[in-house]
C-alpha positions in Angstrom: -17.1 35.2 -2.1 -17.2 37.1 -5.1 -20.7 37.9 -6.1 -20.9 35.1 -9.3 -19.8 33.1 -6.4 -22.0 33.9 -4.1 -25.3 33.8 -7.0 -24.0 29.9 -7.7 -24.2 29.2 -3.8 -27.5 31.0 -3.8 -28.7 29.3 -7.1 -27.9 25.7 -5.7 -29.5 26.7 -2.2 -26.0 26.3 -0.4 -27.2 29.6 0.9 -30.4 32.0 1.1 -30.7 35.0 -0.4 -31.6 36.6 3.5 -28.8 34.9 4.9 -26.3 36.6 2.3 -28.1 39.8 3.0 -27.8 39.5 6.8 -23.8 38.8 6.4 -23.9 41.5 4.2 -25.3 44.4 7.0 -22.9 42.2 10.1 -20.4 43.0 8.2 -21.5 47.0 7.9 -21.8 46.7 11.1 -18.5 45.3 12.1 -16.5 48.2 10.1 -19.0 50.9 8.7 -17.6 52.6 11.8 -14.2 53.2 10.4 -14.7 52.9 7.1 -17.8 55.5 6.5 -18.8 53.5 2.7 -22.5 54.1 3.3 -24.6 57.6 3.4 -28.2 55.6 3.3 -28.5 51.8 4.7 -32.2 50.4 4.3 -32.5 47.1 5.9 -36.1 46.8 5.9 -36.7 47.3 2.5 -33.3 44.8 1.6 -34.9 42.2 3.8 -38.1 42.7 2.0 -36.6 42.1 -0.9 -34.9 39.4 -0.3 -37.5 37.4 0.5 -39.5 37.9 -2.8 -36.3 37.4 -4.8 -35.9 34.4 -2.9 -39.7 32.8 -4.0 -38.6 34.0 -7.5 -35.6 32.1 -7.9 -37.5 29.0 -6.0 -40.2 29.2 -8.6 -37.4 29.6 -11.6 -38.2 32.9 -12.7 -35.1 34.3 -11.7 -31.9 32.3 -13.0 -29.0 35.1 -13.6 -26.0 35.1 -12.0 -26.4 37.9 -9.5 -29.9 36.9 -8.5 -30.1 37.0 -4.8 -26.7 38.7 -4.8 -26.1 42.3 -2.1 -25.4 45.4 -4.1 -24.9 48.9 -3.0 -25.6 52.3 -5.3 -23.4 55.0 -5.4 -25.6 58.3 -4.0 -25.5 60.0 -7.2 -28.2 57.1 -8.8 -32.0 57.7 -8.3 -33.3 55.1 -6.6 -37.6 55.6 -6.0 -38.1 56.4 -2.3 -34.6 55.8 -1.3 -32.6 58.9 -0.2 -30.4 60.1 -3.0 -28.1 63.1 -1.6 -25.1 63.3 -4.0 -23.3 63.6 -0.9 -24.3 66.9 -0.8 -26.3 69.0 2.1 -27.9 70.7 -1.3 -30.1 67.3 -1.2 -30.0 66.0 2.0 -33.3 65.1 2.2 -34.8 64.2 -1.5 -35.8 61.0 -2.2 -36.7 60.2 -5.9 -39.9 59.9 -7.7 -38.4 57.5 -9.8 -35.4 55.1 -10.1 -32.2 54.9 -12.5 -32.1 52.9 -15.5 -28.7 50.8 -14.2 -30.9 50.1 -11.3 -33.7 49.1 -12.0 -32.0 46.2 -14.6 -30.5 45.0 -11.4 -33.6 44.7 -9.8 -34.7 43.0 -13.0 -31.6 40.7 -12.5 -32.2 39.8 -9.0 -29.7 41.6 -7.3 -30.7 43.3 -3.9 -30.1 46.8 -2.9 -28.4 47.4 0.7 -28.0 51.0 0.4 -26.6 54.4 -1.0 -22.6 54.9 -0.8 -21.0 57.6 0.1 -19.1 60.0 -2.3 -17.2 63.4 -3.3 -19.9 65.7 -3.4 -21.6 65.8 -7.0 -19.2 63.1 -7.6 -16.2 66.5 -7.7 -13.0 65.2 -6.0 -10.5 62.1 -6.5 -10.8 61.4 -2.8 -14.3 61.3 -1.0 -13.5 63.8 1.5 -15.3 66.0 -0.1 -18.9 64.4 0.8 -21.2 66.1 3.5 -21.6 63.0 5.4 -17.6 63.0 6.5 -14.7 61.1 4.4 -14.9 57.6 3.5 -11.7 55.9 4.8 -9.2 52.6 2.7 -9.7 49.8 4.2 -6.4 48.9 3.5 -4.9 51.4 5.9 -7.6 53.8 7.4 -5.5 56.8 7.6 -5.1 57.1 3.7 -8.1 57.9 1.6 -10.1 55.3 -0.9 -10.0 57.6 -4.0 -13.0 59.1 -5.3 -15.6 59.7 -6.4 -16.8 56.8 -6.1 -14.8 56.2 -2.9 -17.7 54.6 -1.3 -18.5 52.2 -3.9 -14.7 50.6 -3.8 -14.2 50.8 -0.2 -17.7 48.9 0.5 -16.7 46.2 -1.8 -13.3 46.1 -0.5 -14.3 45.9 2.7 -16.7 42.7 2.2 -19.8 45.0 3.2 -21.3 44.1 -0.4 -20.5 41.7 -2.8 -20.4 44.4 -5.7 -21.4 48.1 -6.1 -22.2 50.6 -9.1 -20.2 53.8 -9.6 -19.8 56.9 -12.0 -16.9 57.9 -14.1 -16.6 61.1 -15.4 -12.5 61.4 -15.5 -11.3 58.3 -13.5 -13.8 58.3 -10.6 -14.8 54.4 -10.9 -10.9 52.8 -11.9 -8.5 55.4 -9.6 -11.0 54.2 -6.3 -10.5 50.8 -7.5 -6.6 50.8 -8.0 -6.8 52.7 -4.7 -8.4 50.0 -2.8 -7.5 47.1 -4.7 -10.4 46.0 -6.6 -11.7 45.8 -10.2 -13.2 48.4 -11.8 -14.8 49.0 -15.0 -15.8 52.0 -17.2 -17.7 50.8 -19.8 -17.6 52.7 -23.5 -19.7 56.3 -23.2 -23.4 55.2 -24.3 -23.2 51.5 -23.3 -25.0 52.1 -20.0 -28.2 54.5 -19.5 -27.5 57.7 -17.8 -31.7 57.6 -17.4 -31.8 58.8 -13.2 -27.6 59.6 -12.9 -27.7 62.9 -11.2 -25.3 64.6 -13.6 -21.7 66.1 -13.6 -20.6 66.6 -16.8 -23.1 65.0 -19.3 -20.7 64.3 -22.2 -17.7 62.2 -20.0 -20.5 60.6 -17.3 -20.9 57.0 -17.8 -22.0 54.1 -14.8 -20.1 50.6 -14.5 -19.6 47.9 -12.0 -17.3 48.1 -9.1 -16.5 43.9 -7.7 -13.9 41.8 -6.5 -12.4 40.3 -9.7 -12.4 40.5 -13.6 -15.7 37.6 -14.0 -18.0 39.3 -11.7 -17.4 43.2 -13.6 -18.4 41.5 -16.8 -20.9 39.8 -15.9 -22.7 43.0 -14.1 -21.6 45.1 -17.3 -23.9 41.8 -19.0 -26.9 43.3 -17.0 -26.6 46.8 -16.4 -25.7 47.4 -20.3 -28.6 48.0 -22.9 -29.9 50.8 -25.4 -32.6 53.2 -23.1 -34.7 55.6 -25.4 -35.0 57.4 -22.2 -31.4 58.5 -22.6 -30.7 60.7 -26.3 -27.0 59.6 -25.4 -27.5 56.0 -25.0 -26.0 53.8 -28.0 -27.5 50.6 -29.5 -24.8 47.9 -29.6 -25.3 44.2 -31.5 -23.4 42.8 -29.2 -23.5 42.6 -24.7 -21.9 39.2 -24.4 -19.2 40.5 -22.1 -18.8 37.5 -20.4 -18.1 35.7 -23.3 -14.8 37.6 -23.0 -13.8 35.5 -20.0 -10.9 33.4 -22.4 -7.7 32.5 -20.7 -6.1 33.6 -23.2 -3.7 36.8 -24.8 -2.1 34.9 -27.7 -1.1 37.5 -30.1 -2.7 40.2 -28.3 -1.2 43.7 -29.6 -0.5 45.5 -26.7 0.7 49.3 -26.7 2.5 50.9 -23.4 2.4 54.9 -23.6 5.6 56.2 -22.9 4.4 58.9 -21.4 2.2 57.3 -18.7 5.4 55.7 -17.6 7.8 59.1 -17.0 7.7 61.9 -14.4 5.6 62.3 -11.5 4.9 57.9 -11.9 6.3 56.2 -8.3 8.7 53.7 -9.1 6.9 51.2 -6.8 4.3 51.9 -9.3 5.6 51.6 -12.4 7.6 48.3 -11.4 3.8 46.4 -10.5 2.7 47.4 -13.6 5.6 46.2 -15.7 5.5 43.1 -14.0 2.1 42.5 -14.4 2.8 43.3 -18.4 5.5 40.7 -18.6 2.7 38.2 -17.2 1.1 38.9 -20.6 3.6 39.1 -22.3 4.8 35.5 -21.2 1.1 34.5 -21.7 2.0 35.1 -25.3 1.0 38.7 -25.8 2.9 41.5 -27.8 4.3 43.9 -26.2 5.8 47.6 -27.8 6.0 51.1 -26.4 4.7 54.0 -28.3 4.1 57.7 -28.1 0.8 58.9 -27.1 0.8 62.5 -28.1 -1.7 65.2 -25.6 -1.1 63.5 -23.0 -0.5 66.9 -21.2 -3.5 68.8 -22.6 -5.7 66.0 -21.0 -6.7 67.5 -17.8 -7.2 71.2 -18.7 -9.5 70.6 -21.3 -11.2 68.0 -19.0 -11.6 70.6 -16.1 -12.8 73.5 -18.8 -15.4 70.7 -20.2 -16.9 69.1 -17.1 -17.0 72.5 -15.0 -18.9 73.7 -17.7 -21.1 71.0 -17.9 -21.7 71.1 -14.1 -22.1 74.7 -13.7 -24.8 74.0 -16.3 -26.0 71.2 -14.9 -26.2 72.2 -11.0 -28.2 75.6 -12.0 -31.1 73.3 -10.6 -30.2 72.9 -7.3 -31.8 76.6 -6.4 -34.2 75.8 -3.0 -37.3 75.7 -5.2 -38.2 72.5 -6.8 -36.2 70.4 -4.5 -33.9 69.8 -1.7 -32.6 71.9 1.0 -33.4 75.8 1.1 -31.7 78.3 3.5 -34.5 79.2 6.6 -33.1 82.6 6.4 -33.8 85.2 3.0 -34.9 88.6 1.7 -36.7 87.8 -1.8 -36.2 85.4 -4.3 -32.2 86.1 -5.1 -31.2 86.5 -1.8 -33.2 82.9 -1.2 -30.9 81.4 -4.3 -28.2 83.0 -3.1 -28.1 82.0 0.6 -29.7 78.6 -0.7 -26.5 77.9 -2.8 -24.0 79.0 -0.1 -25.2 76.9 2.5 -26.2 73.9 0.2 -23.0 73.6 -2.0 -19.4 72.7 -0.6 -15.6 74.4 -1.5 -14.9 72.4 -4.4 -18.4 72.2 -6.1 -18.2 76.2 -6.0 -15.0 76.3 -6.7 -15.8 74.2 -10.3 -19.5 76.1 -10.6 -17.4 79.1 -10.9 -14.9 78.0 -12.9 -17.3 76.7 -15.3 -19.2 80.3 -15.5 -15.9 81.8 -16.2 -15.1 79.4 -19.3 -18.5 79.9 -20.8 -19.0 83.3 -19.8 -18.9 86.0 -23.1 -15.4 86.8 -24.0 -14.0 83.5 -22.7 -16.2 80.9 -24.5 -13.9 81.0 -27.1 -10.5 81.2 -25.6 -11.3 78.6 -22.9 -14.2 76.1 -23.5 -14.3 75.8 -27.4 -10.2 75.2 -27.3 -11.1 72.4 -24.5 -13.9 70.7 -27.3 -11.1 70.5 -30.0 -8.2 69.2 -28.2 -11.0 66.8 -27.0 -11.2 65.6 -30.6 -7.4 65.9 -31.2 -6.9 63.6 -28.1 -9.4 60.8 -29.7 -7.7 61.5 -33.0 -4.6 60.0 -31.3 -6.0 57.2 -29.5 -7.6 56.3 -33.3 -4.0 56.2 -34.5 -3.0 54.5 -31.6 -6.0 51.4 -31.9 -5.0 51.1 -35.6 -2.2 49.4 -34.4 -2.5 47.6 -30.8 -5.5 45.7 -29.4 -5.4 47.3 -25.7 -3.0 49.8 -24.2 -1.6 49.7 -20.8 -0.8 51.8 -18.1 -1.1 52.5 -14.9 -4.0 53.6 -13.2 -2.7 56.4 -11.0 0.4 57.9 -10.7 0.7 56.9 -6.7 -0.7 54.6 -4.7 -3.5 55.9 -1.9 -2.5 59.0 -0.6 -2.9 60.2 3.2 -6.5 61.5 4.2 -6.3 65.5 4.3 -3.3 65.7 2.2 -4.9 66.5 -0.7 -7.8 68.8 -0.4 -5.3 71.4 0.3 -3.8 71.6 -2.7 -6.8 71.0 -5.2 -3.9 71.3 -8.4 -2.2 68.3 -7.2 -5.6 66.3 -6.6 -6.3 67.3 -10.3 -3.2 65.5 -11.6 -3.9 62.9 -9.9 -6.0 61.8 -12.8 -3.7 62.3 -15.4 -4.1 58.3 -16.7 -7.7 58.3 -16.2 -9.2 61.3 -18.1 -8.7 61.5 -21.7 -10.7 57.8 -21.5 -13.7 60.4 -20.4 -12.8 62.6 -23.3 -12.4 60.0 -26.0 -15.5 57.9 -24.9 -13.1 54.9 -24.3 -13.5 51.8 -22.2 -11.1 51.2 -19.3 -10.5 48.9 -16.4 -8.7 48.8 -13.2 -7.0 45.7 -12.1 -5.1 45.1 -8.7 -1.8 44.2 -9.2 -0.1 44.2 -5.9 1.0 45.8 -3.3 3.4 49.1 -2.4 5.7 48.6 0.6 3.1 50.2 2.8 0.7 47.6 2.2 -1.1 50.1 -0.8 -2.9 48.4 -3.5 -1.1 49.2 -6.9 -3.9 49.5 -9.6 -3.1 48.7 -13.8 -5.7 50.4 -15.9 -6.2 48.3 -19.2 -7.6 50.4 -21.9 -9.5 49.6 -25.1 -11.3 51.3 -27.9 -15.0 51.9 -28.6 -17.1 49.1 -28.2 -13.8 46.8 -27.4 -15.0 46.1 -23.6 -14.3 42.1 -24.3 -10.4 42.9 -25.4 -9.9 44.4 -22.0 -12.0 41.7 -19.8 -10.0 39.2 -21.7 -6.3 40.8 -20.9 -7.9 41.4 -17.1 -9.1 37.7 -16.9 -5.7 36.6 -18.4 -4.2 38.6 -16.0 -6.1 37.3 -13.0 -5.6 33.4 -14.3 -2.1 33.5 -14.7 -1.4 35.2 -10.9 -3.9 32.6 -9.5 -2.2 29.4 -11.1 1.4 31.6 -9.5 -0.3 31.9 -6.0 -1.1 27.8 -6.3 2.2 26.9 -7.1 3.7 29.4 -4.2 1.3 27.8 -1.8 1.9 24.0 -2.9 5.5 24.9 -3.0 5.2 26.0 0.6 3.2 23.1 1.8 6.0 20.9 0.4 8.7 22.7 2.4 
């Protein structure tokens, strides 16, 4: 069931809120084994929960849709008392004075926490093979990663081990996971949703949103999750968090714009076809559909990695053995502690990106490398401002390949790096995007198409998703009654 499905069920007490929490960890239990979603699982405190969420929706205090509904938290979000890690042996033992803002609205909502899932360390990788707690595998096809960062997230819920999750985005890391393994993903608009108790990568692209198994459920956890926090300078008051008022069957006159250059080189043709097809879908549904030239496309991902290795060789100055977390047994004085502290704490690619973020703000280079990043930044949302002025949503895939094979890519970090190259300048510009499964490769891969929409425009893109969804349903019926027939 998805988990609107499974809050209806709950809400008309078809089924308890401990029995969906029990299937919830047999199902863990059945596949956490290969799959490896989950760094922290916390049954006691889940059944705990359950039960008092259960008196409150008996007494009618709780009546939302995801009241009674499993959730699990990407490690990178504070929860109090629950081990947050990062994926990272830097914290593998803090647990939080305090929890996240996205969290505890859950919690507000109903929704119970199963546990923390596993990641690329500090949420650095496109893979989860990164994390310290061992790679996170598809469930699709276990030899071929889940995407990442928030790998865990998207493999849990595509697995059945939770009926939705929360992720992070900072340059893809909620939508490529999703396309990856097959589910829907959603980055909301940079502000929408507190960053209050996110454990942070690179402040300025960071932004939390739901992770579930279709188009309904992601807005109606966006619906909950989204707010203004005081707590959070970033955080942006909207007028409007209706999102599941978006959830119209219909794309009547909807301008849509496809980039030609998300559709060239370096796209697999398996791919590209899905995506098309899934675009004539809307198109029949009564959309417009045009190509267009979306200029910077190439300058996307160097000024991303400038920016966000920046940003995290600021932000990760923290992690230092003193205040928190792990701290090498073995020193000479307070340097060597940091030092030896670091090494041993921090993995290959979080050094390699703390270094390469010291380099590009480091005297002599701030100019040359991090303030060139900040203004093709702008130049980049310059273009997708032209580009809104005329279409509705654009459309593109959501990563050039489907899943690739686990250990392939660590090797070559470059190639990992352009394996964002649809997903990033979203993080740049502040933009809203979403993930939606739209078949299969000939491996059995989940194709992903990422629907993409300007600031504050989250409902455009939930109602080309829903369309979407709708229209391939009502094709599935027919398929099937067709086949019954025969």
């Amino acid at each position: 069931m998805t988990a609107v499905e499974l809050g209806q069920k709950i809400k008309a007490k078809e089924v308890s809120v401990m029995e969906a929490v029990e299937a919830a960890y047999a199902q863990i239990e059945a596949v956490e084994q290969d799959v490896n979603s989950f760094v922290t699982i916390d049954k006691e405190s889940a059944k705990k929960r359950a039960e008092e969420v259960q008196r409150l929706i008996d007494d009618g205090a709780l009546t939302g849709p995801l009241a009674g509904v499993p959730v699990a938290i990407k490690d990178n979000m504070c929860i109090k008392d629950m081990l947050t890690t990062c994926s990272s042996r830097i914290l593998e033992h803090f647990k939080p004075a305090f929890s996240s803002e996205a969290v505890l609205a859950l919690e507000k909502a109903g929704a119970v926490v199963i546990g923390k899932t596993n990641m690329d360390e500090f949420a650095m990788g496109s893979t989860t093979e990164t994390s310290y707690y061992g790679a996170t595998k598809n469930p699709h096809a276990l030899g071929h990663v889940p995407g990442g960062s928030s790998g865990g997230s998207c493999a849990a819920v595509a697995a059945g081990e939770c009926s939705f999750a929360l992720g992070s985005d900072t340059g893809g890391s909620i939508r490529q996971p999703s396309s990856f393994c097959g589910v829907v993903g959603l980055k909301p608009t940079y502000g929408t949703v507190s960053r209050y108790g996110l454990i942070a990568y690179g402040s300025s692209l960071d932004q939390i949103g739901p992770v579930a198994k279709d188009v309904t459920d992601c807005a109606a956890i966006l619906e909950v999750i989204a707010g203004h926090d005081k707590k959070d300078s970033t955080s942006v008051k909207r007028e409007d968090y209706d999102f599941t008022s978006a959830l119209v069957d219909d794309v009547k006159d909807l301008k849509i714009g496809l980039p030609k250059d998300y559709f060239g080189e370096g796209l697999e043709p398996e791919v590209k076809e899905a995506v098309l097809n899934a675009v004539k879908v809307l198109e029949e549904r009564g959309a417009i559909v045009e190509e267009f030239d979306l200029g910077l496309v190439q300058y996307a991902i160097p000024a991303y990695y400038v920016i966000a290795s920046a940003e995290a060789s600021s932000n990760l100055e923290r992690f230092d053995g003193v205040k928190y977390g792990h701290r090498s047994a073995d020193y000479e004085g307070l340097h060597n502690m940091y030092k030896k502290t670091r090494s041993e704490g921090f993995g290959a690619e979080v050094k390699r990106r703390i270094m390469l973020g010291s380099f590009v703000l480091s005297s002599g280079y701030y100019d040359a490398y991090y303030l060139k990043a900040l203004r093709t930044k702008a130049l980049i949302k310059a273009e997708f401002d032209k580009a809104f002025a005329k279409y509705d949503v654009i459309i593109g895939p959501a990563a050039p390949t489907t899943a690739p094979e686990l250990g392939k890519s660590l090797g070559d970090p470059m190639k990992m790096y352009l394996g964002d190259i649809y997903t990033i300048s979203l993080n740049l510009a502040g933009l809203p995007g979403m993930s939606v499964p739209v078949g299969k490769d000939s491996k059995g891969l989940p194709i992903g198409m990422q629907i993409i929409g300007d600031c504050f425009q989250e409902k455009k893109i939930i109602r080309a998703g829903y369309t979407y969804e709708c229209a391939t349903e009502k094709q599935y019926e027919q398929l099937a009654a067709i086949g019954k027939e025969a």
